[in-house]
TORBAVO-822411 format. One record per residue (C-alpha): residue number from 1; y, x, z. Coordinates in Angstrom, 2 decimals. Example, Ala and Ser with C-alpha at 12.3 -4.5 7.8 and 13.67 -1.06 7.14 Angstrom:
BEGIN
PT | 1 | -4.50 | 12.30 | 7.80;
PT | 2 | -1.06 | 13.67 | 7.14;
This chain:
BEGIN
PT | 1 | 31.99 | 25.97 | 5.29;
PT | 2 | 29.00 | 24.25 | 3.56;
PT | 3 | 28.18 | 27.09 | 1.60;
PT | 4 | 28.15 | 29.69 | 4.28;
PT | 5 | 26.03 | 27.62 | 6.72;
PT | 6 | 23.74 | 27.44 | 3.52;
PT | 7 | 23.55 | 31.15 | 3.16;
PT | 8 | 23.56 | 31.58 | 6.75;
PT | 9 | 19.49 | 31.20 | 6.27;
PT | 10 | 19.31 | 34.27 | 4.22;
PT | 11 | 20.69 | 37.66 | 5.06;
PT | 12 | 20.03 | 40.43 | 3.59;
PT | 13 | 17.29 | 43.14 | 4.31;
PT | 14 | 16.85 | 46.92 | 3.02;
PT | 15 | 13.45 | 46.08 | 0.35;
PT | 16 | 13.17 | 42.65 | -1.46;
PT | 17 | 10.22 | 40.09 | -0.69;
PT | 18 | 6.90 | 40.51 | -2.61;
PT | 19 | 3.59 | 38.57 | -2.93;
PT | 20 | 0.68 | 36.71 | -5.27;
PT | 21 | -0.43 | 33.81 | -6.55;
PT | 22 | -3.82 | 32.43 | -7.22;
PT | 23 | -5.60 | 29.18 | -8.00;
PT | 24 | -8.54 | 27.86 | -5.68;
PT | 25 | -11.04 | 30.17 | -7.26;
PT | 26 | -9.09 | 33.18 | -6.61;
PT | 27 | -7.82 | 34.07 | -10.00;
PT | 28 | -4.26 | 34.90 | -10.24;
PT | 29 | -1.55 | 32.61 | -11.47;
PT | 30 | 0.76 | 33.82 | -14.08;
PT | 31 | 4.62 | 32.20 | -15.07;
PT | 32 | 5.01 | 30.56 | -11.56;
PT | 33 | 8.36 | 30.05 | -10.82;
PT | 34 | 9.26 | 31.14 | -7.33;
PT | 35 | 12.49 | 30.04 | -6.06;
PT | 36 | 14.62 | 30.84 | -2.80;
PT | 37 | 18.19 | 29.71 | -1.84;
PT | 38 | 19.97 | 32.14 | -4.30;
PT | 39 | 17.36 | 33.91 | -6.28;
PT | 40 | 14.32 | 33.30 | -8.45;
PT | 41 | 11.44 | 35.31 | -9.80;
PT | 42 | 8.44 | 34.49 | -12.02;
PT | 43 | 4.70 | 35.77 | -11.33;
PT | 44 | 3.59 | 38.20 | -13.80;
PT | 45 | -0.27 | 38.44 | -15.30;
PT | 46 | -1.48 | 39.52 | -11.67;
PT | 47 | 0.62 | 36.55 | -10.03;
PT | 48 | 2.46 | 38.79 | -8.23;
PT | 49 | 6.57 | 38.32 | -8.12;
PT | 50 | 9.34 | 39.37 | -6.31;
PT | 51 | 12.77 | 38.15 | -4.98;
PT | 52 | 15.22 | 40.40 | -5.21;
PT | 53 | 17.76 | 38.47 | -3.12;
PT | 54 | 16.24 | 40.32 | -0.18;
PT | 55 | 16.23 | 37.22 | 2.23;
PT | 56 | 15.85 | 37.63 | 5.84;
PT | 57 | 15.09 | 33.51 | 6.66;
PT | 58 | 14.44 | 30.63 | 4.46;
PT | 59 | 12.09 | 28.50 | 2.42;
PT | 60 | 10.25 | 30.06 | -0.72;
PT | 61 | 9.26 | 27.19 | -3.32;
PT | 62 | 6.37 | 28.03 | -5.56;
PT | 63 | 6.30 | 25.42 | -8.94;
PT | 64 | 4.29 | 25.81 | -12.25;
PT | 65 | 3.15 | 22.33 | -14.53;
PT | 66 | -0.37 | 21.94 | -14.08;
PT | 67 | 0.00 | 22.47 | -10.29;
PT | 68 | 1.04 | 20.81 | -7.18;
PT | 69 | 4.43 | 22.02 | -5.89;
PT | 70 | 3.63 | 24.52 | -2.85;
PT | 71 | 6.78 | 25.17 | -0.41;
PT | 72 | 6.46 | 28.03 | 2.93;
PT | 73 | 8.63 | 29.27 | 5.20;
PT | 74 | 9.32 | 32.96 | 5.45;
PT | 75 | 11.28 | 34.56 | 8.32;
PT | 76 | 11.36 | 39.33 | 8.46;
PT | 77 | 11.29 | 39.19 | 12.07;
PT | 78 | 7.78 | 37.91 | 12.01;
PT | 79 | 6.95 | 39.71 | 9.01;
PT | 80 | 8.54 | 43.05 | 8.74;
PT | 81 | 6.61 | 44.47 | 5.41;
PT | 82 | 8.27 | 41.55 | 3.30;
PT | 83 | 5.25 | 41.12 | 1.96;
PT | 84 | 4.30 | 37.28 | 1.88;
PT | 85 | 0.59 | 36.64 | 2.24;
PT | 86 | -1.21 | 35.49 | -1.06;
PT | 87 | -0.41 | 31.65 | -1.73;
PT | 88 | -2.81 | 29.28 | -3.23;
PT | 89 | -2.01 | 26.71 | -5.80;
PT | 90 | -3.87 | 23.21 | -6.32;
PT | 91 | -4.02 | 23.03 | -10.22;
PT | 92 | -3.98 | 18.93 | -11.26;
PT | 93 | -6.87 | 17.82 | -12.66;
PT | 94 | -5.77 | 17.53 | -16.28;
PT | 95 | -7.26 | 13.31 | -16.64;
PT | 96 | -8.07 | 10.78 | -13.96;
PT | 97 | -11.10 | 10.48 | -12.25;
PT | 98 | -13.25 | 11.46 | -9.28;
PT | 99 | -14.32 | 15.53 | -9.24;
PT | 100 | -16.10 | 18.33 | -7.35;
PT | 101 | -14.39 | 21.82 | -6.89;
PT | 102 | -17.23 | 24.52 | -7.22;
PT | 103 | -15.64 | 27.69 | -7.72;
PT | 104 | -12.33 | 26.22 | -7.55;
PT | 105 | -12.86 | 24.78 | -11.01;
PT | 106 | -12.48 | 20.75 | -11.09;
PT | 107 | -16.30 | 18.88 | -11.95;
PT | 108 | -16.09 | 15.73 | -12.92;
PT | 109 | -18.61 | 13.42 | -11.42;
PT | 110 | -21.27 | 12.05 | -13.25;
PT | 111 | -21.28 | 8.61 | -14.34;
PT | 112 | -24.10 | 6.22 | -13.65;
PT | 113 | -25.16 | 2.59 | -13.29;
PT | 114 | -26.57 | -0.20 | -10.51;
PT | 115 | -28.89 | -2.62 | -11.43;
PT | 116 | -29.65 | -5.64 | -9.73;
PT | 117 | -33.07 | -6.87 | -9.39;
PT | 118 | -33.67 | -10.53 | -7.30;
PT | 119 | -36.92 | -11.45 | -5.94;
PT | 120 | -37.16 | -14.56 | -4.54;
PT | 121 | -40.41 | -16.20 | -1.85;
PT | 122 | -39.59 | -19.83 | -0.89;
PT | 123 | -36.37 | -20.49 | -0.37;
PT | 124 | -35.65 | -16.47 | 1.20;
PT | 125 | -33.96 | -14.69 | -1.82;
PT | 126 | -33.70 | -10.46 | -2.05;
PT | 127 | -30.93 | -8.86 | -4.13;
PT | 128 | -31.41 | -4.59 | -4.43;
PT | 129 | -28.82 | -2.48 | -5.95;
PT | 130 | -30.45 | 0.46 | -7.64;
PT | 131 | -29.97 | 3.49 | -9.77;
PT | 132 | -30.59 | 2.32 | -13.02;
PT | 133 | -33.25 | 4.90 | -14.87;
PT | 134 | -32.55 | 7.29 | -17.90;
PT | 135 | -31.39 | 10.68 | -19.14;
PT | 136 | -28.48 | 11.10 | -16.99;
PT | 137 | -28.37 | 13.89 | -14.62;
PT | 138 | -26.43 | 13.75 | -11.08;
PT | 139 | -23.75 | 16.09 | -10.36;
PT | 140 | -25.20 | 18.75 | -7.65;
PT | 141 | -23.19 | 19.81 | -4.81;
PT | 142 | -24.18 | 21.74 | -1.50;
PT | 143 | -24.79 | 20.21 | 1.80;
PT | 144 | -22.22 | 20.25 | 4.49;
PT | 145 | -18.82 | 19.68 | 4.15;
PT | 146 | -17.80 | 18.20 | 0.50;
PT | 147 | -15.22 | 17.67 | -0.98;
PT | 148 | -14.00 | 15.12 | -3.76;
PT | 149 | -11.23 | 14.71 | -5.34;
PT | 150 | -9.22 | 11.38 | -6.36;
PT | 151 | -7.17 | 11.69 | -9.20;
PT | 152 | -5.80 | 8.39 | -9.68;
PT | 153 | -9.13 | 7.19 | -9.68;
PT | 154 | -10.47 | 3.78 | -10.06;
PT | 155 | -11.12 | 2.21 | -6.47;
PT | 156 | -14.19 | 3.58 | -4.98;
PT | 157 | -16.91 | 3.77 | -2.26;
PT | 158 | -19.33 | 5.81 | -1.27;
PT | 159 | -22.96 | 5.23 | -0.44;
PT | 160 | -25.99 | 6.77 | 0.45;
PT | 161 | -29.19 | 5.95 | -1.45;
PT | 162 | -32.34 | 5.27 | 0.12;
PT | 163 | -36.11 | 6.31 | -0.80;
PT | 164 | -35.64 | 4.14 | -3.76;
PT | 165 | -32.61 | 5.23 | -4.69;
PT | 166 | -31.11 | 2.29 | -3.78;
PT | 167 | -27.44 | 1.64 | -2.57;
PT | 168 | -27.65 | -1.47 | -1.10;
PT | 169 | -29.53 | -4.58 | -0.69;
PT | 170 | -29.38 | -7.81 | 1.58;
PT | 171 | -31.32 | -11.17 | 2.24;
PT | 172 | -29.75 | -15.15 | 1.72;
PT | 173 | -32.07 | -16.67 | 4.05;
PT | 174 | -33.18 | -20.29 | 4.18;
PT | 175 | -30.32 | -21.54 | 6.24;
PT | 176 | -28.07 | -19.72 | 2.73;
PT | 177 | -26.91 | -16.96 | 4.27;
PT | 178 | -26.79 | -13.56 | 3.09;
PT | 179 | -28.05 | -10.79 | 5.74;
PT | 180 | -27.49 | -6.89 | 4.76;
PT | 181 | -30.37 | -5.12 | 4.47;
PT | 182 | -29.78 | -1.87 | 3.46;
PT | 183 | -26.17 | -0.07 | 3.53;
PT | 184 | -25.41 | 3.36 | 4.43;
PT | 185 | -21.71 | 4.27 | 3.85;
PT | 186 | -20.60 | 7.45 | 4.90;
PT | 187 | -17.36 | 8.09 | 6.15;
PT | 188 | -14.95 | 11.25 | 6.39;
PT | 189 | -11.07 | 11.98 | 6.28;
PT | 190 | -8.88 | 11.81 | 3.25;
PT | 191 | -6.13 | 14.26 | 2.97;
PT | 192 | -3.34 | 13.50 | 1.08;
PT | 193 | -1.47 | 15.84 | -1.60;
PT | 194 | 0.56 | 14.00 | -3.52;
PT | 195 | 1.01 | 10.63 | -5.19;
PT | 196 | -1.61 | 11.23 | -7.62;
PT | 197 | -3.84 | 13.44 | -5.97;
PT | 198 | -5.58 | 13.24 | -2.93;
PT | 199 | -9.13 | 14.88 | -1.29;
PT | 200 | -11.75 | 12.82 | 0.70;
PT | 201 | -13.68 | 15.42 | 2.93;
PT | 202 | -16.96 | 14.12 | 4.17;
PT | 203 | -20.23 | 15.97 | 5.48;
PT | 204 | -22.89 | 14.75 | 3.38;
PT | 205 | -26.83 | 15.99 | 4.45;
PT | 206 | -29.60 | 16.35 | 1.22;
PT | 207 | -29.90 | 13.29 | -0.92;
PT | 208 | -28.55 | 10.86 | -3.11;
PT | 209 | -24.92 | 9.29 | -2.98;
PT | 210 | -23.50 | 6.94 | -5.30;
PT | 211 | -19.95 | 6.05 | -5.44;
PT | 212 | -19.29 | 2.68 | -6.78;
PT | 213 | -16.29 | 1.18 | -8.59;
PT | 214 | -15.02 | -1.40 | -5.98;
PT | 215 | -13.31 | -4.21 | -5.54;
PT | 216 | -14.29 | -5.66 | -2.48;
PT | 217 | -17.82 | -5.35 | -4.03;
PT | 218 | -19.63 | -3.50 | -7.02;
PT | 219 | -17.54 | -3.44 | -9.97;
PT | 220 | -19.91 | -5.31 | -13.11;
PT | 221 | -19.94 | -2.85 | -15.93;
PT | 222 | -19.00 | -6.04 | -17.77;
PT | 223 | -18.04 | -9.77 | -16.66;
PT | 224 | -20.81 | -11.66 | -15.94;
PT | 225 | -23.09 | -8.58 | -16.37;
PT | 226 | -26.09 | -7.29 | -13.63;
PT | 227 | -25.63 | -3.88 | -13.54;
PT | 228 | -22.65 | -1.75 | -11.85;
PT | 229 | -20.05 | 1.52 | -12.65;
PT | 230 | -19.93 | 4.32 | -11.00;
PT | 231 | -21.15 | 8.01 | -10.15;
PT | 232 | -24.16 | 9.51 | -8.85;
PT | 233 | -23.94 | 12.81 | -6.46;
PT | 234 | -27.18 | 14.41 | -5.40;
PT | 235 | -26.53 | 16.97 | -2.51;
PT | 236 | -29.27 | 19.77 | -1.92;
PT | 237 | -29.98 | 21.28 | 1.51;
């Protein structure tokens, strides 16, 4: 009874069901293993496959190592030709970290450094959290919507620099107590993939963004140390 309910979402149909597979970028996805209720096929050099158990309802699982599982559901009545549209996998970045996407090929971001400077006039003290000069280079991306990606990355926040290239700064005032300044975090919506894996989408304008190591404030680079970990982003207009 089980077993014919089961097969109850597949029936069969005159051609069998075809389609492709590609990564972000575009580029097809070879040795995918697609899988239906009774029958399984494996994308050839083009990505394309095909199920020969000719199924009329059911779920089509796409798996390969390397890349996020990917499940759809297909169903002839809404999709006469049997041909499935072309599915696209998310590839896992291969080590942890935060990363850019351009071209559908993972970037990882750039590592930098905060230093923290103190001035002090009377009894009014000024901390500033700044890029710390030298050769590196920031990792570009595009204005508008960006994406990064969180691959079991160390805990992390965002922030905007300022003229300076600052991140943050505040004031402990004579009464001793500490006043932000400066602080400019942006925010934007984090989509989930899987346990391992997830994307924060934000729309950034032109400028400088550093994302900080955090926990519950800038992460030292080492205890007791002045300067801070993390990654510097410049986004161009």
């Amino acid at each position: 009874m089980f077993f014919s309910l089961l097969l109850g979402l597949m029936a069969c149909t005159d051609a069998p069901v075809t389609g492709k597979v590609v990564d972000a970028s575009g580029q097809a996805v070879p040795s995918v293993q697609v899988s239906a209720v009774d029958c399984s096929s494996i994308s050839d050099a083009n990505g394309e496959y095909k199920l020969d158990c000719k199924m009329n309802k059911g779920n089509i699982s796409f798996s390969k190592d390397g890349f996020l599982d990917h499940q759809i559901s297909f169903d002839s009545s809404k999709n006469p030709d049997l041909r499935i549209s072309t599915q696209s996998l998310i590839r896992i970045p291969a080590t942890n970290g935060l990363f850019v996407s351009p071209q559908g090929k993972y970037q990882a971001l750039t590592s930098a450094v905060l230093s923290r400077t103190m001035s002090h006039d009377g009894k009014t003290v000024e901390r500033t959290y700044c890029l710390q000069s030298g050769p590196t280079k920031p990792t570009l991306v595009d204005s508008g919507e960006v994406a990064i990606f969180d691959h079991q990355a160390t805990s992390w926040r965002l922030f905007r620099l300022d003229s300076n290239r600052c991140a943050y700064s505040d004031t402990r005032n004579a009464s001793g107590r500490w006043v932000v300044g400066y602080r400019d975090k942006p925010t934007g919506q984090i989509e989930t993939l899987s346990e391992t894996l997830s994307i924060h989408k934000l729309r950034l304008t032109p400028g400088h963004y550093f994302a900080a190591h955090w926990q519950g404030f800038f992460v030292p680079t080492q205890p007791g140390e002045t300067t801070y970990s993390g990654h510097w982003i410049q986004v161009e207009g």
